[in-house]
N, C-alpha and C positions, 0 to 999 in steps of 0.2 A: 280172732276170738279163741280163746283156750277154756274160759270154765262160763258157768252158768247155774241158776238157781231155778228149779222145779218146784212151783206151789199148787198144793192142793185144798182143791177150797170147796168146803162140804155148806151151802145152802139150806135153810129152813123150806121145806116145800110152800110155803106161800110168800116166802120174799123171792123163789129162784128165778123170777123174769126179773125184778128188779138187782140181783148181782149180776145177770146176764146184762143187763145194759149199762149199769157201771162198770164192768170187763170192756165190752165196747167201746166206751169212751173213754176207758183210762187210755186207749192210743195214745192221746193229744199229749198225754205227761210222759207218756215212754217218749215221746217224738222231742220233747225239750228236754232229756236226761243224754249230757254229753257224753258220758261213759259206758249207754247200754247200749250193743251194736247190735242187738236183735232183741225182739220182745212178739211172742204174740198169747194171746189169750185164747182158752176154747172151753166146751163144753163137751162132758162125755157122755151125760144122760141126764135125765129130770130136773135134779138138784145137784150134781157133780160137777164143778170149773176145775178148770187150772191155768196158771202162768209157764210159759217158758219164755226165758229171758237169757240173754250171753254180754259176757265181757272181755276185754281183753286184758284183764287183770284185777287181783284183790282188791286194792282202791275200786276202783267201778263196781263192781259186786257191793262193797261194804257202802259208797255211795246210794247206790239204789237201795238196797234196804233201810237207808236212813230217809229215802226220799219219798213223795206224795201219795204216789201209789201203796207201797207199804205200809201208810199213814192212813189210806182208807180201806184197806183191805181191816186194818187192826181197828180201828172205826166201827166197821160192819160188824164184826165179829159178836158183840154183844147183842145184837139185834136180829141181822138178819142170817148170822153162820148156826149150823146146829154143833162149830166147835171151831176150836182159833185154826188161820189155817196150817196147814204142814209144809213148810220148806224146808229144802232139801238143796244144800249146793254138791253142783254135779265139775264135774271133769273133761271137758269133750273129747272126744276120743277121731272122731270124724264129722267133717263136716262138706256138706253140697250146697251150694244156694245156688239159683239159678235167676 
């Protein structure tokens, strides 16, 4: 894996349980996206997510954000985002997995 895409994803204080559990179950569509070799979701406080996600190349990247998840994330946005979210393709620079 060489690059990867950093989203930040700002919540309405009363939808932030329900993007919390649609982050959570977007696993199951990272899990059938062939070209994303890492994906995880988290939370940084109240109303703040993000996505990190890796590929092993521009196709895969440009795949993924053409796929399901990018599809509900842009979905939510009018409802339950207090704004669309911010992604950011990144570079890796180093990598551990264990």
């Amino acid at each position: 894996m060489k690059i990867g895409l950093l989203a930040r994803i700002e919540a309405k204080p009363e939808y932030a349980d329900k993007v919390a559990e649609m982050l959570r179950d977007a696993v199951t569509l990272a899990e059938r996206e062939q070209h994303t070799v890492t994906w995880f979701s988290f939370r940084l406080d109240a109303t703040t997510f993000g996505v990190f996600d890796t590929f092993n190349d521009e196709q895969g990247r440009q795949e993924h954000l053409k796929g399901e998840i990018a599809a509900a994330l842009m979905g939510a946005a009018e409802t339950m985002l207090s704004a669309a979210p911010v992604i950011t393709p990144v570079d890796l620079l180093g990598v551990k997995i264990s």
